[in-house]
Rosetta silent file (secondary structure, phi, psi, omega in degrees, C-alpha in Angstrom):
SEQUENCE: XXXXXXXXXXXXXXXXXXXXXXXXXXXXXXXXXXXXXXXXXXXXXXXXXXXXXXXXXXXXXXXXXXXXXXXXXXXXXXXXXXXXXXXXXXXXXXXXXXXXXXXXXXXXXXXXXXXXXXXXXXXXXXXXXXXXXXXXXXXXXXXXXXXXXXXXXXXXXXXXXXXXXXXXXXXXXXXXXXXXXXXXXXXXXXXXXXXXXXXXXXXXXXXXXXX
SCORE:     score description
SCORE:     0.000 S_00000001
   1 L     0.000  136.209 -138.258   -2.631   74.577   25.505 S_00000001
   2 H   -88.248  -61.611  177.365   -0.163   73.045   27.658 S_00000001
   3 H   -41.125  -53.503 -171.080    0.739   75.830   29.942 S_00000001
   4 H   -76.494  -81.910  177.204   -3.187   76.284   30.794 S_00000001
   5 H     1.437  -67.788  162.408   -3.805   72.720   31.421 S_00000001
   6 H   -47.238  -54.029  168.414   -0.800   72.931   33.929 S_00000001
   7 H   -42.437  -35.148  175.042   -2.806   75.832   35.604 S_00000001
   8 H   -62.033  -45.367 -157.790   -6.146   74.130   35.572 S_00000001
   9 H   -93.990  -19.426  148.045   -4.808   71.007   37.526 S_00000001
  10 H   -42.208  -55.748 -156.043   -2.971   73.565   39.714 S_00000001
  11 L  -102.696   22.625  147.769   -6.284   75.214   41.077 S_00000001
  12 L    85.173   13.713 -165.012   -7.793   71.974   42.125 S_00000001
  13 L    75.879   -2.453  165.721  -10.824   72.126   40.420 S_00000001
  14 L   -21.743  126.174  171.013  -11.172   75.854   42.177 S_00000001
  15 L   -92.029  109.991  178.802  -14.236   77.920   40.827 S_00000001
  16 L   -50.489  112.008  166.633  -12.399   81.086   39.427 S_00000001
  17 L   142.631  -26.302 -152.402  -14.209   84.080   41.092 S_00000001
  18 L   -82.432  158.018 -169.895  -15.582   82.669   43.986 S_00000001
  19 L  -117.550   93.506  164.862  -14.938   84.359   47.347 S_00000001
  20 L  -130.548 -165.088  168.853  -12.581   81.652   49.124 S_00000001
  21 H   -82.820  -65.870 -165.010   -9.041   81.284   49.314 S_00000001
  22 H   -66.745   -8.732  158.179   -9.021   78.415   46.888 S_00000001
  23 H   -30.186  -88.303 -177.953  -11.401   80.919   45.099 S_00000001
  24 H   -60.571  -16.169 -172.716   -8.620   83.549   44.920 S_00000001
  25 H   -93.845  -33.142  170.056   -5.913   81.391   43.974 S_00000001
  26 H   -23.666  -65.064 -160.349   -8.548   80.005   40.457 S_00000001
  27 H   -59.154  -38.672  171.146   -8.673   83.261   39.961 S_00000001
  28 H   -84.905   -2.762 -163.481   -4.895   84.076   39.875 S_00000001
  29 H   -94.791    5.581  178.640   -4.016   80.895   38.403 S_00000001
  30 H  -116.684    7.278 -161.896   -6.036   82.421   35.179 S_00000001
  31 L   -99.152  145.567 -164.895   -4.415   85.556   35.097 S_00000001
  32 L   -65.207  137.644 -175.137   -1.767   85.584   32.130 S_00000001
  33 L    84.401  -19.207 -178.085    1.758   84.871   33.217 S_00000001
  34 L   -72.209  125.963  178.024    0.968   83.555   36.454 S_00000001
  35 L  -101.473  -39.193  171.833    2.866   79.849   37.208 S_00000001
  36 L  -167.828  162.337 -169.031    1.767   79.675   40.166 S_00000001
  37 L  -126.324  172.521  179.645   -0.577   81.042   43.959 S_00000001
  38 L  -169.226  127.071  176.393   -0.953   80.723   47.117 S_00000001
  39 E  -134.878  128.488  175.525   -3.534   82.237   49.522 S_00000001
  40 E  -115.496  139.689  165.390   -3.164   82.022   53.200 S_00000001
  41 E   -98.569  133.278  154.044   -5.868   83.596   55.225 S_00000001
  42 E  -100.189  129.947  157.466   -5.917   84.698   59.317 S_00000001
  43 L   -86.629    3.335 -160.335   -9.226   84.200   60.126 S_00000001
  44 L  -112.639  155.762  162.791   -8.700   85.221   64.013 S_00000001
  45 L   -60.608   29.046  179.361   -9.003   88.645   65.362 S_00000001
  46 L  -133.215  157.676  156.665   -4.906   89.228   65.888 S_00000001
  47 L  -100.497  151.308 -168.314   -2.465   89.642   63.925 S_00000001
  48 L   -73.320  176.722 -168.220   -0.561   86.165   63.188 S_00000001
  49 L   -84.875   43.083  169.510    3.306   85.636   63.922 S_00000001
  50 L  -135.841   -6.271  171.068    4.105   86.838   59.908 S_00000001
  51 L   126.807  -37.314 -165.116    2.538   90.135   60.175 S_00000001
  52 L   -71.485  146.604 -171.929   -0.878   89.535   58.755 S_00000001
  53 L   -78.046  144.737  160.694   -3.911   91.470   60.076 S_00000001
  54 L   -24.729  137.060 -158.335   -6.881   90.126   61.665 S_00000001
  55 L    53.072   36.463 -170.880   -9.557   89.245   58.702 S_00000001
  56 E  -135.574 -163.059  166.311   -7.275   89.551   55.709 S_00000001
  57 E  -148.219  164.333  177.452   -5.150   86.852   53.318 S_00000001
  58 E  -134.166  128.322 -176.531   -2.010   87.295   51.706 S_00000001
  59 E  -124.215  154.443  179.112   -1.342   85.740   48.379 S_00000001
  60 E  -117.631  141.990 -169.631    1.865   84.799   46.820 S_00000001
  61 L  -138.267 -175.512 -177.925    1.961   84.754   43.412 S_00000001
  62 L  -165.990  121.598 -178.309    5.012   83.943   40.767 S_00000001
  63 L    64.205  147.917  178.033    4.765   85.574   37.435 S_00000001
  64 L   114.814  162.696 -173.361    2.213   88.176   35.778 S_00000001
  65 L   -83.779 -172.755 -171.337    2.237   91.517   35.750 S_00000001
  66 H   -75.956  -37.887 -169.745    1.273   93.482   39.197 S_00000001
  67 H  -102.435  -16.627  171.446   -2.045   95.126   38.438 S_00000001
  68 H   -55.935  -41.720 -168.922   -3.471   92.118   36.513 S_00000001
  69 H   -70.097  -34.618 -155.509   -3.044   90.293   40.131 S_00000001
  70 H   -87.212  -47.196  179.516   -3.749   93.016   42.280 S_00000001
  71 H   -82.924    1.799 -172.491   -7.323   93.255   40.093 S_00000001
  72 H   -70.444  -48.608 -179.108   -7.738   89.258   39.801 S_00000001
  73 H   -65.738  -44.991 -170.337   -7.737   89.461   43.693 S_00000001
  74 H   -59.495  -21.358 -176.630   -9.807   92.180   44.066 S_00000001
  75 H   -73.233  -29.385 -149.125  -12.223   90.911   41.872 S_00000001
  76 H  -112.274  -33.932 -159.416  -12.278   87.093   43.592 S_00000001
  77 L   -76.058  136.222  163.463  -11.843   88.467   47.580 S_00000001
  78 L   -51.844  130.784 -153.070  -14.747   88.398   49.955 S_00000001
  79 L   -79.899  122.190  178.370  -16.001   92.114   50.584 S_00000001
  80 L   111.869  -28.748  160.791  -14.438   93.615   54.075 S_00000001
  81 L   -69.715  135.913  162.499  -11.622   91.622   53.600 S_00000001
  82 E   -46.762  158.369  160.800   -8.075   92.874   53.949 S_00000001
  83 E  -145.428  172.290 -147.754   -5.388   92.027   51.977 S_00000001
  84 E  -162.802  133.916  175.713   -1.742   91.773   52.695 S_00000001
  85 L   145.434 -161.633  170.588    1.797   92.055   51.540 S_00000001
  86 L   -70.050  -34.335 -169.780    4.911   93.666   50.287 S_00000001
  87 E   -97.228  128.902  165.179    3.574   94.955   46.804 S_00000001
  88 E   -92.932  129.366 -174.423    1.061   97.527   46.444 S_00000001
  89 E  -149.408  145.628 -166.476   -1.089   98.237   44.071 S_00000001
  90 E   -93.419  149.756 -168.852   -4.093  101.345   43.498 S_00000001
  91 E  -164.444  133.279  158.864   -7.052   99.514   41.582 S_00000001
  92 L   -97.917  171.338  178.608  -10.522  100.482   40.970 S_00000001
  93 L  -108.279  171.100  171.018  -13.826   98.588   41.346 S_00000001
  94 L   -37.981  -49.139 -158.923  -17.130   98.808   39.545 S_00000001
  95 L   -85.623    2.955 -163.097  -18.037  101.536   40.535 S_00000001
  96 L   120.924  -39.943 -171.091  -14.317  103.777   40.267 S_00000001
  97 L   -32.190  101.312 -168.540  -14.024  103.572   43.779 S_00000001
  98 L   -67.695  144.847  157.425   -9.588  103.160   44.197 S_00000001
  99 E  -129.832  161.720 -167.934   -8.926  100.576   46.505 S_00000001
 100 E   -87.918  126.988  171.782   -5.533   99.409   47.985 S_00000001
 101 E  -123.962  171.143  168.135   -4.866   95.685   47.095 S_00000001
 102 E  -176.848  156.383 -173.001   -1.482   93.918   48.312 S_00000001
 103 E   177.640 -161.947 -149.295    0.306   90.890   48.094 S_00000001
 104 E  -133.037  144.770 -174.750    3.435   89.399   47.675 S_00000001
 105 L   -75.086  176.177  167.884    6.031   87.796   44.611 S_00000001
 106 L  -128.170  139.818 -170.343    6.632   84.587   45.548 S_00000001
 107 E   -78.675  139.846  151.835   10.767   83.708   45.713 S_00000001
 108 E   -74.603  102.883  176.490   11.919   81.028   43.485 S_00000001
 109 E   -85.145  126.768 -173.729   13.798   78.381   44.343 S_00000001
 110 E   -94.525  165.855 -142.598   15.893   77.298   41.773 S_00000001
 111 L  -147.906  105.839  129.816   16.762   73.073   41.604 S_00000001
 112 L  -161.473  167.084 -125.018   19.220   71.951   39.960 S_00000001
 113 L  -131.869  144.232  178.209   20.058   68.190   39.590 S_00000001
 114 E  -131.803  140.270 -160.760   23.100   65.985   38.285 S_00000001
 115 E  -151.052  123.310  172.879   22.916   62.169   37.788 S_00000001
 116 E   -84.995  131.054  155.561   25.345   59.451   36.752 S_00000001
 117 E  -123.714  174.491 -176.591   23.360   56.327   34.909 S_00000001
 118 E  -125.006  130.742 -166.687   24.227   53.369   33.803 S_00000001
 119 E   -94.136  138.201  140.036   22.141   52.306   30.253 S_00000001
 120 L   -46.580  166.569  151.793   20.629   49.344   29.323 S_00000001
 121 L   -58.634  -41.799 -166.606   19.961   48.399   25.305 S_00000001
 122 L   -80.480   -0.106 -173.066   16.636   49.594   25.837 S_00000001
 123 L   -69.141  126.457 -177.288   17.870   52.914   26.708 S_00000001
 124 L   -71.831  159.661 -160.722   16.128   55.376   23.709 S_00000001
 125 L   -77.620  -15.956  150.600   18.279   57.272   21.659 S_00000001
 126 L   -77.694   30.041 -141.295   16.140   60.294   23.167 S_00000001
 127 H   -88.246  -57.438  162.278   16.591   59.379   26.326 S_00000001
 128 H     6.526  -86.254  168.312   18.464   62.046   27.517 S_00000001
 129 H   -37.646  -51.854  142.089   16.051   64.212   26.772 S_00000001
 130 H    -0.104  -92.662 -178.479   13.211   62.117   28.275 S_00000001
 131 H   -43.212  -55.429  178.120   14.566   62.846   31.370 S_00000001
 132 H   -53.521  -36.072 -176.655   15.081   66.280   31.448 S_00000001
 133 H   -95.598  -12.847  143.682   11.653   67.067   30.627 S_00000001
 134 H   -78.896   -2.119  174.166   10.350   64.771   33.123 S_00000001
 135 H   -71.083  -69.366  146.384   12.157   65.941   35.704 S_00000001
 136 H   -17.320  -52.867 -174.247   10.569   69.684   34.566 S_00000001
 137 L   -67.377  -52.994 -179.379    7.476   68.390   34.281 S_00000001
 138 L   -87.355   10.244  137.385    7.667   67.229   37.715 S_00000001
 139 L  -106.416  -16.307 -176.465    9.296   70.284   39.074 S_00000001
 140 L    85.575  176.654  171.779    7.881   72.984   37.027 S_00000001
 141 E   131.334 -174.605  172.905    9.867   75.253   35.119 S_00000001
 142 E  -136.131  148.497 -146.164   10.561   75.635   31.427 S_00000001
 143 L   -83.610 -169.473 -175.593   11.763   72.861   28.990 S_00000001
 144 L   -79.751   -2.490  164.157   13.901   73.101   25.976 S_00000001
 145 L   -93.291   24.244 -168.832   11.012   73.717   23.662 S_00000001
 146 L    63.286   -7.765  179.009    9.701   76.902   25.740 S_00000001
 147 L   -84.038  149.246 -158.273    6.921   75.354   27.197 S_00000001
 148 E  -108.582  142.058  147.686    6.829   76.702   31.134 S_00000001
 149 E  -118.259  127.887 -177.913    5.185   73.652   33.448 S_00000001
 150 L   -74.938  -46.907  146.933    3.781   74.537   36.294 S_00000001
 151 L    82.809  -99.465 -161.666    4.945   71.419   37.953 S_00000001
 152 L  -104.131  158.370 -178.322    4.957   71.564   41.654 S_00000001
 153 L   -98.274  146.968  172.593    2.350   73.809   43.670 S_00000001
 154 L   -48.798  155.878 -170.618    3.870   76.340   45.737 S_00000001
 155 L    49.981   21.766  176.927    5.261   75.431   49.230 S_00000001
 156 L   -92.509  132.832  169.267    5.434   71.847   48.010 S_00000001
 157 L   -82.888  148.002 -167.720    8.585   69.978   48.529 S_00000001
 158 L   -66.180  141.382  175.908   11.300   68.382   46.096 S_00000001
 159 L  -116.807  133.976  171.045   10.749   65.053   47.417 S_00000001
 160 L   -73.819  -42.417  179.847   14.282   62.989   46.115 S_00000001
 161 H   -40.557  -56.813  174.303   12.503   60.082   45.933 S_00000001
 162 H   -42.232  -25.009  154.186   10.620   61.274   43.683 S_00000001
 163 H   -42.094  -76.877 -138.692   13.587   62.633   41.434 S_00000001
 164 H   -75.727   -5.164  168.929   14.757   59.140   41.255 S_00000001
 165 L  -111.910    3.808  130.344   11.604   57.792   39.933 S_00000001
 166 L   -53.457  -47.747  158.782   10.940   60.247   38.049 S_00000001
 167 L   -90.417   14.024 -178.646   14.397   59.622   36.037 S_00000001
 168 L  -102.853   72.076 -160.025   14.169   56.400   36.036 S_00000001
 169 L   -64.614 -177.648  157.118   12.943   55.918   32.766 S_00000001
 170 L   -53.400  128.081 -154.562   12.986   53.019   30.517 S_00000001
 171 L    78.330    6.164 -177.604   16.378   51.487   30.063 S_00000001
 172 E   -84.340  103.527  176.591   18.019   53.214   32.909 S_00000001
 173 E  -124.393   19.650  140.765   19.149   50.336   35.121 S_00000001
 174 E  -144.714  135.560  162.957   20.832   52.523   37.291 S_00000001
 175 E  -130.615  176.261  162.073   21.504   55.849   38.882 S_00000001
 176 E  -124.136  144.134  178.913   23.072   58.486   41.198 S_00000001
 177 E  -163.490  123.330  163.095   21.357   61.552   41.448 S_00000001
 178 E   -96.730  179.703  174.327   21.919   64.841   43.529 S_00000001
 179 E  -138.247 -177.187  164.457   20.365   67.775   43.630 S_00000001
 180 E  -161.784  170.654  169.002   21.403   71.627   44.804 S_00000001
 181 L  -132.265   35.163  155.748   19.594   75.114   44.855 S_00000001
 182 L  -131.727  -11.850 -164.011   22.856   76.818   44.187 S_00000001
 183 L    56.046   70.939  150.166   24.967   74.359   41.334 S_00000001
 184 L  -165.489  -47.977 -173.301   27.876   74.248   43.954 S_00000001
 185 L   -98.610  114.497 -156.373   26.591   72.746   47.109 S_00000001
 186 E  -120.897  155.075 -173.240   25.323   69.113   46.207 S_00000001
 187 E  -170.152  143.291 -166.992   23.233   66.676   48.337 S_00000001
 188 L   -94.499   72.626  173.871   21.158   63.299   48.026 S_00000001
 189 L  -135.085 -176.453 -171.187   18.013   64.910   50.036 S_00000001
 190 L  -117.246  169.464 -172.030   15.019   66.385   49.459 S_00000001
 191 L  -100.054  106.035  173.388   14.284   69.950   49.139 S_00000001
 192 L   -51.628  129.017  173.910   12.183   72.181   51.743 S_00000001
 193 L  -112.548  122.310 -172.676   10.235   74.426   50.471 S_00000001
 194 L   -69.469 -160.934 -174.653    8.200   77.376   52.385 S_00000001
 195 L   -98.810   22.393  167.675    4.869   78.871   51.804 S_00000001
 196 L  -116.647    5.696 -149.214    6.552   81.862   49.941 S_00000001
 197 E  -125.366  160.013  176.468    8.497   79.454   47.972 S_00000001
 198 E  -154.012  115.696 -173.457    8.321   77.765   44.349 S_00000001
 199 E   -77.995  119.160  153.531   10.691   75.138   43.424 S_00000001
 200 E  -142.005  176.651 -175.126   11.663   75.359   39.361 S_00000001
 201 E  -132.535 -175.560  137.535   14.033   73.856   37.202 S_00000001
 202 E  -153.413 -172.703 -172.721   14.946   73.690   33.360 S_00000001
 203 H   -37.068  -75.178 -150.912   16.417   71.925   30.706 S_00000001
 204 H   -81.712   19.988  158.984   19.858   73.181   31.232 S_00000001
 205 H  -118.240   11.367  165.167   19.968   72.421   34.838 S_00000001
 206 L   -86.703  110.162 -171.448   19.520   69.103   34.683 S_00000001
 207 E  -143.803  106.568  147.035   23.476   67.177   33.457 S_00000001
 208 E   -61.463  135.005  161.907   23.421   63.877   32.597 S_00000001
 209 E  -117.342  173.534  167.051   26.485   61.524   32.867 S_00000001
 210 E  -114.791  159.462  168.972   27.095   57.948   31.898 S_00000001
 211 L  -115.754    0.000    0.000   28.868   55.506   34.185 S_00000001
């Protein structure tokens, strides 16, 4: 399965269950719908400059429904810890006991990228296509056959280099390629992303030209 595969090499080799960060994110990165996690912990006795309490983590998550995540963390998180965020959710434990989980969506940023090339003979006649879904692949998002790729890990940045060698498939033997996160304001740079953030893309924001 495609989709999982993208998740597995998302959680690093993480052992789902286990009570870490990298733990908690296995664990959400198995939960159905989920593209992608992120768990930051304060370990210090303050609270940090984003709000979080002394002992707790806050995970960001992007897709699934609310109480699958709210029990994948509860299930995965070290006992005494806090948790933290905008969304709430009532959950029970083994024994019945309700406990308060929280945590946070994570905002998408959406990418999308326009490129002049200039073709070679060798260019394939699916070449187009090619591109677009390596570009996906290598941003996440979902191609023109429905499959979703998890593609970049959260707070990771568009790097353009990486665009351009990503599209620079065979027969391509040139290109120009921008990018935007609105499709009006265009630029050849790469794209920051926070630690709340998830870069995707899809087919139909990718538009090829010819030169």
């Amino acid at each position: 399965d495609t989709e999982f595969r993208e998740r597995y090499y998302q959680s690093g080799g993480a052992i789902a269950g286990a009570a870490t960060t990298d733990g908690v994110r296995a664990t959400l990165l198995e939960v159905p719908g989920v593209r992608a996690a992120i768990t930051i912990q304060n370990t210090s006795m303050e609270t940090d400059n984003e709000g979080r309490p002394p002992k707790s983590i806050h995970c960001y998550v992007l897709g699934g429904k609310p109480d699958d995540i709210a029990n994948a963390i509860l299930s995965s998180k070290a006992g005494g810890i806090e948790t933290y965020g905008s969304e709430t959710e009532i959950v029970r434990d083994l024994s019945g006991q309700e406990q308060i989980i929280k945590f946070s969506f994570a905002e998408v940023v959406p990418v999308y990228i326009r490129m002049t090339i200039r073709r070679s003979t060798k260019y394939p006649l699916d070449g187009d296509s090619r591109i677009r879904t390596a570009l996906v692949r290598y941003i996440g998002g979902e191609d023109a056959d429905g499959v979703i790729y998890s593609g970049l890990a959260m707070k990771e940045n568009v790097v353009y280099y990486q665009l351009t060698k990503v599209a620079g498939i065979d027969g391509v033997d040139d290109l120009d390629l921008e990018v935007s996160t609105d499709g009006t304001n265009w630029d050849k740079s790469s794209i920051e992303i926070a630690s709340n953030q998830k870069a995707e893309t899809s087919h139909e924001n990718v538009v090829i030209n010819y030169a």
